[in-house]
C-alpha positions as CSV (number, residue, x, y, z in Angstrom):
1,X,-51.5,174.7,146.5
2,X,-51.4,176.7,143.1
3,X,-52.8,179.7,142.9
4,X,-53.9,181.7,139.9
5,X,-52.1,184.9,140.1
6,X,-48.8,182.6,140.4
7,X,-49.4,181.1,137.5
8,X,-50.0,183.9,136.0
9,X,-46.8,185.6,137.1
10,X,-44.8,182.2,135.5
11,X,-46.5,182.4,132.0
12,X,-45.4,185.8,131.8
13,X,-42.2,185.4,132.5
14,X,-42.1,181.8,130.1
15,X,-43.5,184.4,127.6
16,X,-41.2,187.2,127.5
17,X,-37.8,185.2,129.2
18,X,-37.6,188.3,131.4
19,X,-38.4,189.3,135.6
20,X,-38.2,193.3,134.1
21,X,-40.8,192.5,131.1
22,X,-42.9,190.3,133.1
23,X,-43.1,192.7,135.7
24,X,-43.9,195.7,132.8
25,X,-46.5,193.5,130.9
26,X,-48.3,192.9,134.4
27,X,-48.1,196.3,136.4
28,X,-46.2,194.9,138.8
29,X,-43.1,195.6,140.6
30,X,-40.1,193.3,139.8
31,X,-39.8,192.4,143.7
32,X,-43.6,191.3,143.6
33,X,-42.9,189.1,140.3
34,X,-39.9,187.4,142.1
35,X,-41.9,187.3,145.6
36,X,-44.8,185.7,143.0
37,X,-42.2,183.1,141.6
38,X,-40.5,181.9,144.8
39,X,-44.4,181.6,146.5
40,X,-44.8,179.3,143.6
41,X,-41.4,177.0,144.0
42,X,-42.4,176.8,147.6
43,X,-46.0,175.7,146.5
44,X,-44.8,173.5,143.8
45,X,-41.7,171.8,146.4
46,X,-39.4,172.0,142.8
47,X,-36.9,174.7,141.8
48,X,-38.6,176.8,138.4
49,X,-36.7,179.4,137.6
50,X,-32.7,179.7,137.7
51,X,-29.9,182.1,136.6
52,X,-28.5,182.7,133.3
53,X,-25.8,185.3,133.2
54,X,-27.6,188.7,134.0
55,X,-31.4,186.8,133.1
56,X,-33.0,183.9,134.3
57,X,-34.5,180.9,132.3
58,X,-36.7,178.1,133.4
59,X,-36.1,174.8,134.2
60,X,-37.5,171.8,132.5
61,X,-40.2,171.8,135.2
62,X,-40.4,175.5,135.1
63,X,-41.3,174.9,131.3
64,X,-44.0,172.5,132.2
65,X,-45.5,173.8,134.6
66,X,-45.2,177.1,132.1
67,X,-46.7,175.7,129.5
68,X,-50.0,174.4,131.5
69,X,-49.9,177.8,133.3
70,X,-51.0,179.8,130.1
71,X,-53.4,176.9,129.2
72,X,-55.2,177.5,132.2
73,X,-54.6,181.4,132.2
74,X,-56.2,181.5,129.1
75,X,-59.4,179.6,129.9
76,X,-59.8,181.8,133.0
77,X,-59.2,184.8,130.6
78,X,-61.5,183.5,128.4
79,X,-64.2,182.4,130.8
80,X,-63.9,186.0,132.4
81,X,-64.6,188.1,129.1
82,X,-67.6,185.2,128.4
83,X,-69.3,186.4,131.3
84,X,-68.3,190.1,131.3
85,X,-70.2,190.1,127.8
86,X,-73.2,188.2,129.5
87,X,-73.3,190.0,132.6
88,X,-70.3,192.3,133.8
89,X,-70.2,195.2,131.8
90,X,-74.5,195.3,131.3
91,X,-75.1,196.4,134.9
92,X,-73.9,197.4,138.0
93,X,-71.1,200.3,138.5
94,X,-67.7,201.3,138.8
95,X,-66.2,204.1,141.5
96,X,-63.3,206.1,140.1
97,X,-61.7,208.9,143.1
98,X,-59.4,211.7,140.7
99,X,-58.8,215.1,141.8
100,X,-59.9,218.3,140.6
101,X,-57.6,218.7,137.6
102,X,-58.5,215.3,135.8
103,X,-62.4,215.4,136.6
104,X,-62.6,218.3,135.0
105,X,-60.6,217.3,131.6
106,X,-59.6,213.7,131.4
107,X,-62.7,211.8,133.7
108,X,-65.4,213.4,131.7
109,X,-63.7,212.4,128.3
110,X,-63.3,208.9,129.2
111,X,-67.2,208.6,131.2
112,X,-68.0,209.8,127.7
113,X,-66.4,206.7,125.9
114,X,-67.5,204.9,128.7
115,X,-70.9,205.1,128.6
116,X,-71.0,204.6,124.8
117,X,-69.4,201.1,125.0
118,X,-71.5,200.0,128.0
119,X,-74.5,202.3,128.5
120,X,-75.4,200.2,131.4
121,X,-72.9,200.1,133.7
122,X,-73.2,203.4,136.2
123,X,-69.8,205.6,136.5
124,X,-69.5,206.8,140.3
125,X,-66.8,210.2,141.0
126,X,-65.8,211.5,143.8
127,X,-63.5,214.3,144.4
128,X,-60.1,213.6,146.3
129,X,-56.7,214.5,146.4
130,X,-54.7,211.3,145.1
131,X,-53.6,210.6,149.3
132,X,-57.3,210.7,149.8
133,X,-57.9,209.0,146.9
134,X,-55.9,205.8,147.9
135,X,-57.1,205.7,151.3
136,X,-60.6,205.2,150.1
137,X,-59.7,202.7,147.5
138,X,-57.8,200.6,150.3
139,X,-60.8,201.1,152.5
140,X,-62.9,199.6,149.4
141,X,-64.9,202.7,148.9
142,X,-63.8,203.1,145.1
143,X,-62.6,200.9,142.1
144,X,-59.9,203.0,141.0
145,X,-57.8,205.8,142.1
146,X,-56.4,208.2,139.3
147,X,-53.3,209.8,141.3
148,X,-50.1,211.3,140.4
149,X,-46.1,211.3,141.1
150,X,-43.7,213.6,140.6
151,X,-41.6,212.3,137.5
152,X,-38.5,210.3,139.3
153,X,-39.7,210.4,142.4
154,X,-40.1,207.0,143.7
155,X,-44.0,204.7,143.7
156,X,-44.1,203.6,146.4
157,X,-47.2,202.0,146.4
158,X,-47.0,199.2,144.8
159,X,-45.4,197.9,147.7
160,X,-48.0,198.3,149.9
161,X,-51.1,196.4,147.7
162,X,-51.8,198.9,145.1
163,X,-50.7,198.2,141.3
164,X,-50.5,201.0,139.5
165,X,-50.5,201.7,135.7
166,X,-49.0,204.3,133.8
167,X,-51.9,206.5,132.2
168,X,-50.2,209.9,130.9
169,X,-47.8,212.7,131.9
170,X,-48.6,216.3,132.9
171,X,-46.3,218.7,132.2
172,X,-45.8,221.9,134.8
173,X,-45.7,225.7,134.2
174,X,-44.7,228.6,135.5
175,X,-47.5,231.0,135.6
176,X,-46.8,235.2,135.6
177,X,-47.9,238.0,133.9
178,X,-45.0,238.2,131.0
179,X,-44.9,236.0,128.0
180,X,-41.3,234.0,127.4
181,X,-40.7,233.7,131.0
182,X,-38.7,231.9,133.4
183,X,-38.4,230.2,137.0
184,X,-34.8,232.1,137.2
185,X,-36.8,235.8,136.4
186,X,-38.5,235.2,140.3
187,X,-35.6,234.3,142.5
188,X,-36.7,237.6,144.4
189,X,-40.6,237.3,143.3
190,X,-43.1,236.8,145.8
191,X,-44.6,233.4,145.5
192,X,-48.3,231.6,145.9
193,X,-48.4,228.3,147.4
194,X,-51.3,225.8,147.6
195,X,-52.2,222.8,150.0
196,X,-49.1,221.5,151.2
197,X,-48.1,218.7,148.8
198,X,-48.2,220.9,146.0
199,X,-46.1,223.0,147.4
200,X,-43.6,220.9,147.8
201,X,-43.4,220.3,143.8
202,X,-43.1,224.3,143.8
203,X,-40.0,224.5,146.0
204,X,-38.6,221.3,144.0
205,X,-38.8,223.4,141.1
206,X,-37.4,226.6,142.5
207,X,-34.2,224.9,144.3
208,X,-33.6,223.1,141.0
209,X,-33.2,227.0,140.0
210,X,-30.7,227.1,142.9
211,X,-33.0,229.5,145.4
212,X,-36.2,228.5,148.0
213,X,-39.2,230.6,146.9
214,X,-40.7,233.3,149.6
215,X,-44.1,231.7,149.6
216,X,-46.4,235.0,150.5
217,X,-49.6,234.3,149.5
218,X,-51.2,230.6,150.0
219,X,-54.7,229.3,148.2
220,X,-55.9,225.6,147.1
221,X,-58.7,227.0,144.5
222,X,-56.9,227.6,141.5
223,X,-59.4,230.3,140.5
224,X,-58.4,232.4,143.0
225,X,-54.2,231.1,142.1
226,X,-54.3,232.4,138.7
227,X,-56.2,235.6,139.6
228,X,-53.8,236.5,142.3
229,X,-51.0,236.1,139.9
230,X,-53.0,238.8,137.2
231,X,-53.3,241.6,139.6
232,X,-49.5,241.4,140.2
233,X,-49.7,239.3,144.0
234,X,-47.1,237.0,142.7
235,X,-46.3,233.9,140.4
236,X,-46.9,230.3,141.2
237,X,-46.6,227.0,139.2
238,X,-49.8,224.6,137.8
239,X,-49.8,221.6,136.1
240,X,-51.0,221.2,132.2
241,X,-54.5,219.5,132.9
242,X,-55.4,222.3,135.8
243,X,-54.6,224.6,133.1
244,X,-57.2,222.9,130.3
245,X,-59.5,223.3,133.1
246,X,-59.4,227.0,133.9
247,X,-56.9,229.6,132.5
248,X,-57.2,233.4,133.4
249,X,-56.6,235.5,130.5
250,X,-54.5,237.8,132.2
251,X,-51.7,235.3,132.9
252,X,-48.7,233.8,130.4
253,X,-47.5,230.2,131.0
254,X,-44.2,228.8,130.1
255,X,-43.5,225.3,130.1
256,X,-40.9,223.9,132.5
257,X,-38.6,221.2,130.5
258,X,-37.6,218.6,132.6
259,X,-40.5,219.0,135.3
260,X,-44.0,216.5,134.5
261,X,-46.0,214.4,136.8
262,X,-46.7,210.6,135.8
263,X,-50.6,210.3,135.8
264,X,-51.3,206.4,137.1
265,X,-55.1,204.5,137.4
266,X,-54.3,202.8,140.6
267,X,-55.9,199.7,141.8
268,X,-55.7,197.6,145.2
269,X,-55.7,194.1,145.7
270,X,-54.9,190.6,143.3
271,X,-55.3,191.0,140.0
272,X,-57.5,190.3,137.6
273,X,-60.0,193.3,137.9
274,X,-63.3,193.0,137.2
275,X,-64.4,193.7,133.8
276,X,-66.0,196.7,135.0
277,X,-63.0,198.4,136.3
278,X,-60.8,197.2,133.4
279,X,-62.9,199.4,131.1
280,X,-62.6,202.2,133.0
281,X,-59.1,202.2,133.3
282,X,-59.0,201.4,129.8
283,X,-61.1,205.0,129.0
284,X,-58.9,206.9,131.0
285,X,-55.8,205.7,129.2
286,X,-57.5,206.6,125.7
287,X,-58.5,209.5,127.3
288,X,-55.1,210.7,128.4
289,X,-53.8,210.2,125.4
290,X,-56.3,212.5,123.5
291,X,-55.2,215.1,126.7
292,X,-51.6,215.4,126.4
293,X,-51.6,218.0,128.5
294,X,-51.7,220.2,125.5
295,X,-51.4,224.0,126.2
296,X,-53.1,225.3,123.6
297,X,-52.6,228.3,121.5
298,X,-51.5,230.8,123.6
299,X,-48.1,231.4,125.0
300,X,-47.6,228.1,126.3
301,X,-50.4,226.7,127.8
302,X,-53.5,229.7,127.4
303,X,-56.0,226.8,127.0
304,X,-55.2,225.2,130.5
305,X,-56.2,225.8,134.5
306,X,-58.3,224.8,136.9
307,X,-61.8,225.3,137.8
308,X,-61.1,224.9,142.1
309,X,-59.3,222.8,145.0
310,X,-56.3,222.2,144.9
311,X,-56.1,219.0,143.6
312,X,-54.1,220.2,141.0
């Protein structure tokens, strides 16, 4: 039987000759988009897709079945955005789970934009840590999860249901007392931790300096991070947008090179989404892009922090 995400999946690939920019164009992992194709051959009984030196091509009845696969992924498009203009994206709501650091910069820019485009459609938040935050979008509890990964470390989710796309990058910074300074300065400094995955990312960026941090003091609230640091209990590192959020005047950031988190809207299930969450993810994207992660005018990042939680 054919299904519509298959067919989908084929009139990418017919469109762009390419598993890699199939897979890009869709938000999808290259293994799903060849698990996708060989569902379809077994569907379809006939071989639609074969090798060609280091990329594939279709066969004739690849083609065919191509060619009516964007016919009819077109109508459904087409149908879809009919009734989203009729009904969708009038009423009803959407349920978006970020943490602290983008509900307090990039989520309220984008509910902004939001609610201008579709004043009736009702924007639900809730607070969680991106773990959290996937767990309740698996459970169904929210439309969208805005999470983040350390830049190269693997995502792993979209293995496991979720399909993920690319929103922004945060960029991390060491926070101290004196301007111009640098991770190597604190091999013998004591250092502030936070919940435990953040922590992680600071003893990442310490052994990448070639020493493990003495972790002395340990809080989630950024608030109380930043003060700590300005009376001299230590240094610690935050990401850009926790920075926009809250920054302590008597702290200097420098900018790590090399070190940024990957912000992604995550989603679970078969594509499409519903109009509703499309739009969303579609705000935060614009939204991210007017963010930036921008420091501001001080030393490196004066115009960044975080109001609480860890979440950063």
């Amino acid at each position: 039987m054919l299904n519509l995400i298959h067919l989908k999946v084929l009139a990418a690939v017919a469109r762009h000759g390419s598993v890699t920019e199939a897979a890009r164009e869709l938000h999808y992992s290259q293994p799903s988009v060849s698990h996708y194709l060989s569902r379809l051959e077994a569907a379809t009984g006939v071989k639609l897709v074969q090798r060609a030196g280091r990329g594939i091509r279709l066969t004739p009845e690849g083609r065919l079945l191509a060619a009516r696969a964007a016919e009819i992924v077109g109508r459904v498009d087409a149908a879809t955005s009919e009734l989203a203009a009729q009904v969708g994206l009038r009423a009803g709501r959407v349920r978006l789970a970020a943490n602290s650091s983008s509900l307090s910069t990039i989520v309220p820019k984008a509910a902004t934009a939001l609610a201008q485009a579709h004043p009736g459609l009702e924007l639900v938040l809730v607070d969680q840590h991106p773990v959290e935050a996937l767990q309740l979008l698996r459970q169904g509890k929210v439309d969208v999860a805005l999470v983040f990964r350390y830049a190269g470390a693997p995502v792993e989710e979209e293995e496991e249901g979720f399909r993920l796309v690319h929103v922004g990058d945060d960029p991390i910074h060491l926070i101290s007392r004196r301007p111009g300074d640098s991770i190597a300065n604190h091999r013998h400094s004591p250092w502030i931790g936070g919940c435990e995955r953040c922590q992680n990312e600071l003893v990442t960026v310490c052994r990448h300096e070639g020493f493990t941090p003495r972790i002395a003091s340990l809080s989630d609230d950024m608030v109380v991070v930043q003060a700590l640091v300005a009376a001299g209990a230590g240094v610690t590192t935050l990401p850009g947008l926790a920075l926009q959020a809250h920054r302590h005047p008597g702290v200097h950031t420098t900018e790590l090179a090399g070190f940024t988190r990957r912000l992604y809207a995550a989603t679970y299930g078969d594509p499409p989404d519903p109009p509703a969450t499309s739009a969303l993810i579609q705000a935060i994207r614009d939204a991210a892009d007017g963010s930036g992660g921008d420091p501001g005018q001080h030393d490196a990042a004066d115009d960044q922090g975080e109001s609480r939680h860890p979440a950063h």
